[in-house]
NULOTOR-821586 format. One record per residue: x, y, z of N, C-alpha, C, CB in turn; residue in one letter. Coordinates in steps of 0.2 Angstrom, whole numbers, plus 5000, padded with zeros to 4 digits. Each point is the difference from the previous one (the first is absolute). Glycine has a CB too. Layout:
<pts>
XYZXYZXYZXYZA;...
</pts>
This chain:
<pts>
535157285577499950024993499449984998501250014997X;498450015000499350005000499549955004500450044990X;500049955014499749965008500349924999498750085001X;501849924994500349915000500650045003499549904987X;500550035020500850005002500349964997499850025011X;501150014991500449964994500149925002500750124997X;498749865008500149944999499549954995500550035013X;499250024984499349974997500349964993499150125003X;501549934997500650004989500049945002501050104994X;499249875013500349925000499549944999500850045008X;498549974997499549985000499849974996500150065004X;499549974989499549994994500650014995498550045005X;501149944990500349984994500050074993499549865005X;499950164997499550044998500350094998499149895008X;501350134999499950075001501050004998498650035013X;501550014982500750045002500250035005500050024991X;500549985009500750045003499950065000500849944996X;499550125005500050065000500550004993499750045014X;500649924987500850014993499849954995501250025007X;498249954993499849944995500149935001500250084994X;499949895011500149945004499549965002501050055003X;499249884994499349965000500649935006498850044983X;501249985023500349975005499949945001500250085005X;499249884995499949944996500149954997499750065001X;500649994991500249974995500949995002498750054991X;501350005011500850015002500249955006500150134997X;499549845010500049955002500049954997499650045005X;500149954989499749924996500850004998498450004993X;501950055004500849984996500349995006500150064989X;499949975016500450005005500349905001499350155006X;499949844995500049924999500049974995499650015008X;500650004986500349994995500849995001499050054996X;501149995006500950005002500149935007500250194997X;499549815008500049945002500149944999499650075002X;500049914991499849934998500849984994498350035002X;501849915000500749964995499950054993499949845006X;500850174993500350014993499649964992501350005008X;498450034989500049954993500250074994498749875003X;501350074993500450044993499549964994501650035004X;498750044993499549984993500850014996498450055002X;501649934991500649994994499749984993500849955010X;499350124985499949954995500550004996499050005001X;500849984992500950004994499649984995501149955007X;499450044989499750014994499949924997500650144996X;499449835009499449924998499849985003500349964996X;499550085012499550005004499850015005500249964996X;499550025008500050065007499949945007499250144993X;500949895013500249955006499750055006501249934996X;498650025008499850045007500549975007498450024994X;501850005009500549965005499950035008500949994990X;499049975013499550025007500449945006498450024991X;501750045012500349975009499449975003501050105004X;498949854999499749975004500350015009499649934988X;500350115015500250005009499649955003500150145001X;500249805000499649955003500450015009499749914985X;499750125018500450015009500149955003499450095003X;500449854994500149965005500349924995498950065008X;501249894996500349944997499449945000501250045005X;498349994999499349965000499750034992499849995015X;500350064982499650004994500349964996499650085000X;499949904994500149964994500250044995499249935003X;501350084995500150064995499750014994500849995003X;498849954994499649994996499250035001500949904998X;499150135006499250015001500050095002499749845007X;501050184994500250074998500050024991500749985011X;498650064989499950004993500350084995498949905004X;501450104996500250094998499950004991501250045013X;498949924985500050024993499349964997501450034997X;498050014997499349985000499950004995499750045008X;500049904986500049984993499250055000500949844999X;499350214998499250034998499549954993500650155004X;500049854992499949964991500649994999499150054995X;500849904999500649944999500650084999499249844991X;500750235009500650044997499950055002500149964991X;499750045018499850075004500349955005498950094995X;501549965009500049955005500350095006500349824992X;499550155014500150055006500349985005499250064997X;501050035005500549965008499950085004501349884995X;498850105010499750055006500650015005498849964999X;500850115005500650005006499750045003501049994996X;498949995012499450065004499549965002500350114993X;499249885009499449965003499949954994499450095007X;500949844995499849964993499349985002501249944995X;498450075009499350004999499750024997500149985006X;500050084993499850074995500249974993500450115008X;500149874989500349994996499549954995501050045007X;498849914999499649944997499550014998500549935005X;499150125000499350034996500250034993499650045012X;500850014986500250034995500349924996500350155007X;499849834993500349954996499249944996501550005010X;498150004997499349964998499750074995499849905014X;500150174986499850014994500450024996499250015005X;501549984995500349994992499849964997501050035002X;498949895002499849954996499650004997500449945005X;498950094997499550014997500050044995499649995007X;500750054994500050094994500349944993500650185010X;500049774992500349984993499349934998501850035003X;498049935001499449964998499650054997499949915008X;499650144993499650034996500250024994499650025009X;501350004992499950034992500349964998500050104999X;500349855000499849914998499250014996500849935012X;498950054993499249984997499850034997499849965006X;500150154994499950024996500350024993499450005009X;501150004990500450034995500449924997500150145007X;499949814997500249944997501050004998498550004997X;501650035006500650025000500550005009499450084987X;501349945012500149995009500150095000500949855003X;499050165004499950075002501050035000498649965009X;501450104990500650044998500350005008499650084987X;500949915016500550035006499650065003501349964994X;498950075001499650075000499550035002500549984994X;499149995002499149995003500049985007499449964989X;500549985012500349975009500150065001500549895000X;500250135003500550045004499450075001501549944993X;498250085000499650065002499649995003500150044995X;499349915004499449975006500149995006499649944993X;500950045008500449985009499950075001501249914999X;499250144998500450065004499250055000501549994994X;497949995000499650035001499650005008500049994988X;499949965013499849975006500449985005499449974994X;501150065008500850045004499650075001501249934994X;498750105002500050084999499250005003501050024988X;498549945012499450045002499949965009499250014985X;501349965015500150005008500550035004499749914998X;500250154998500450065003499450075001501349964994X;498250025001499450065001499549985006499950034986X;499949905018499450005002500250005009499449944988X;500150105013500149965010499749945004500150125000X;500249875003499949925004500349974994498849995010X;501649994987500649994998500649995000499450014999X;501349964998500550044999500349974994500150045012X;500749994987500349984996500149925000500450115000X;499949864995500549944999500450015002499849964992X;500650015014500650015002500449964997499750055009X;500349964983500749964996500050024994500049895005X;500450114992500450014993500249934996500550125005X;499249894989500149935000500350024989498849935013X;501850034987500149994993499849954994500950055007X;498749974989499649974994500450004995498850035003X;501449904996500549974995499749964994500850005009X;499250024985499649964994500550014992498750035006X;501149934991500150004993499250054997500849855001X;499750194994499350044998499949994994500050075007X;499749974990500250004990500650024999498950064995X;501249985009500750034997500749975001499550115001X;500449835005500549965002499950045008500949974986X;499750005020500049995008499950075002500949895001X;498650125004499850055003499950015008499549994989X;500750055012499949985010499850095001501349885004X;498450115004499550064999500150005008499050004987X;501050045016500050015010499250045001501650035003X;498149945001499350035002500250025010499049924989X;500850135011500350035007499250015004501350084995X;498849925011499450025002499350065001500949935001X;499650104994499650074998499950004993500650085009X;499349874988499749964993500450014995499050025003X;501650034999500550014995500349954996500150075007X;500149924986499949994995500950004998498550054999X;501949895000500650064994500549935001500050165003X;500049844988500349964996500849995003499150044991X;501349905008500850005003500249934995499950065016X;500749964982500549954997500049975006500650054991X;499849995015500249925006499750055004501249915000X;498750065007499450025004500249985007499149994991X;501050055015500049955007499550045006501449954997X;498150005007499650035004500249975007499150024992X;500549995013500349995008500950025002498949885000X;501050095006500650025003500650024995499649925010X;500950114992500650024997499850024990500749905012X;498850134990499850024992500550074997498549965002X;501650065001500550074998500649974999499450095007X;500849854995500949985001499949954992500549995017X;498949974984500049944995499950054991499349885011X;500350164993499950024991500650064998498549995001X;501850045004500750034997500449964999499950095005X;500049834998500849954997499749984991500549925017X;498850074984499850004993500050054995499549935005X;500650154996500150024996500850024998498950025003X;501749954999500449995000500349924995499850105010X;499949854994500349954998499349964993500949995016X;498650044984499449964996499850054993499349935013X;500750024981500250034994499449994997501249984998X;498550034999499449974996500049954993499750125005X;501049894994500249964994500349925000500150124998X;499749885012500449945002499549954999500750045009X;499649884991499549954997499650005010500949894984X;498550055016499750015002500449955006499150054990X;501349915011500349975003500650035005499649934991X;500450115004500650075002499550035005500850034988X;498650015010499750055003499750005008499850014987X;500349895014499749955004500750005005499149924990X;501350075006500650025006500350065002500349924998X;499550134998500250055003499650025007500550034989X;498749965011499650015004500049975007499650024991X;500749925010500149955004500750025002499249934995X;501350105001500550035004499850075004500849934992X;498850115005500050055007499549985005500250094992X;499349845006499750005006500849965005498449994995X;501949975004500549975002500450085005499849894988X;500250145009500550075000499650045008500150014983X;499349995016499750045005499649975004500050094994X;500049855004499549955007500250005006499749924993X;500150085013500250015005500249925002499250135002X;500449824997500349945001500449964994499150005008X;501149934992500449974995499349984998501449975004X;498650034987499649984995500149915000500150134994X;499349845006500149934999499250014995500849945012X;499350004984499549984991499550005004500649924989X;499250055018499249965003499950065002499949875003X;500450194998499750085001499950034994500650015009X;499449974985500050054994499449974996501350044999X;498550014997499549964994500250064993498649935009X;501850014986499850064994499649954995501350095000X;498449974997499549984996500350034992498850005010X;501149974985500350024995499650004993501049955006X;498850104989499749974995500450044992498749975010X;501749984985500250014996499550034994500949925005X;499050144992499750024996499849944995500650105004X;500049864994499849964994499349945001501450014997X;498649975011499249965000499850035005500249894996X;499850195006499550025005499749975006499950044990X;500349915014500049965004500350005006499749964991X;500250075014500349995007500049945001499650105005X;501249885000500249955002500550015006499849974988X;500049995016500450025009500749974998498849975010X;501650074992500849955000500149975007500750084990X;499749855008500149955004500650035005499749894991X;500150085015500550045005501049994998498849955011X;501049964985500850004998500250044995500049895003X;499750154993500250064996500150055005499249984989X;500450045014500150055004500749995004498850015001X;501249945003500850005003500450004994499849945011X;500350064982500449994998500250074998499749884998X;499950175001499950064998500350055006499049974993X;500949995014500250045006500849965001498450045005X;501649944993500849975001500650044997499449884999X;500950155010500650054995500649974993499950065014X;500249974982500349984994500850015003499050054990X;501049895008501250015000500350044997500249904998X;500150115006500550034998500650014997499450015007X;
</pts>
């Protein structure tokens, strides 16, 4: 068809499909769905990011497995899909929130962040000898209006979510969360219900030096890592 074989759609970045397919970009999610489970939660005093760490071996340091990423003391991010990708996209969040710091003298909105990312997600889908970010990553902040979380996909896509889940088992975790996750739940609540579907669909048994949740309560805007002994205490089944 106009002299591109259909192996060209797979190829470059650059040329559609015959049916509109940028195979590429559908690659890049593909490996998205690959990479460990995280979730995003918020409620109405805060919001939380909660991130599986797959450590393959017994030789890693768990501690040096990094999945959840302090952009500003009230942005904070977590990824799924090439965390190398991710950390590029995370080194210019930090910047986009220092600049508007310095010029505006104020802290940058969840919001603003989350669209700069995705802007720059989205023009690595127009050029050739390039390609996509192969990750999706969820941007979790305190905003004006109170706790905000936002999913950037690798086709620069853009879209707001009360609770949120990316990588492996995303279709099972986010239908157990539209069932079992309220928006009216406190933020401790919202933290265990998340942690029970990853619990729910993880392929291995969940232990605290595999998990990182990051937590920031609206009333001081401030992300805070929780201690692994919270964690097991959260992942500890309830009596019966």
């Amino acid at each position: 068809m106009y002299g591109v074989t259909p192996q060209a759609y797979d190829r470059t970045i650059t040329v559609f499909s015959p049916d509109g397919r940028l195979f590429q970009v559908e690659y890049a999610k593909e490996a998205v769905k690959r990479g460990a489970t995280a979730i995003g939660v918020t409620s109405n005093e805060g919001v939380a990011l909660i991130a599986y760490k797959s450590a393959h071996s017994k030789l890693i340091v768990s501690e040096s497995l990094r999945k959840v990423f302090e952009v500003d003391n009230h942005i904070s991010v977590t990824a799924s899909g090439l965390i190398a990708d991710a950390r590029k996209l995370v080194e210019l969040a930090r910047t986009n929130a220092q600049r508007h710091r310095m010029t505006y003298n104020e802290p940058a909105s969840p919001e603003s962040i989350a669209r700069g990312v995705c802007d720059v997600m989205q023009l690595y889908t127009q050029y050739g000898g390039i390609r996509p970010f192969g990750v999706s990553l969820l941007i979790a902040g305190i905003g004006p209006d109170g706790p905000e979380l936002f999913e950037a996909e690798p086709s620069g896509a853009m879209t707001g979510y009360f609770a949120d889940s990316v990588g492996n088992a995303k279709k099972e975790v986010d239908e157990y969360l539209e069932s079992e996750f309220s928006k009216e739940m406190g933020l401790k609540e919202s933290i265990k219900t998340a942690l029970d579907a990853l619990k729910k669909f993880s392929e291995t048994k969940l232990v605290p030096a595999n998990l990182e949740v990051s937590y920031a309560y609206t009333k001081d805007e401030k992300f805070k890592l929780m201690e692994e002994k919270e964690i097991a205490g959260i992942l500890k089944p309830e009596k019966s």
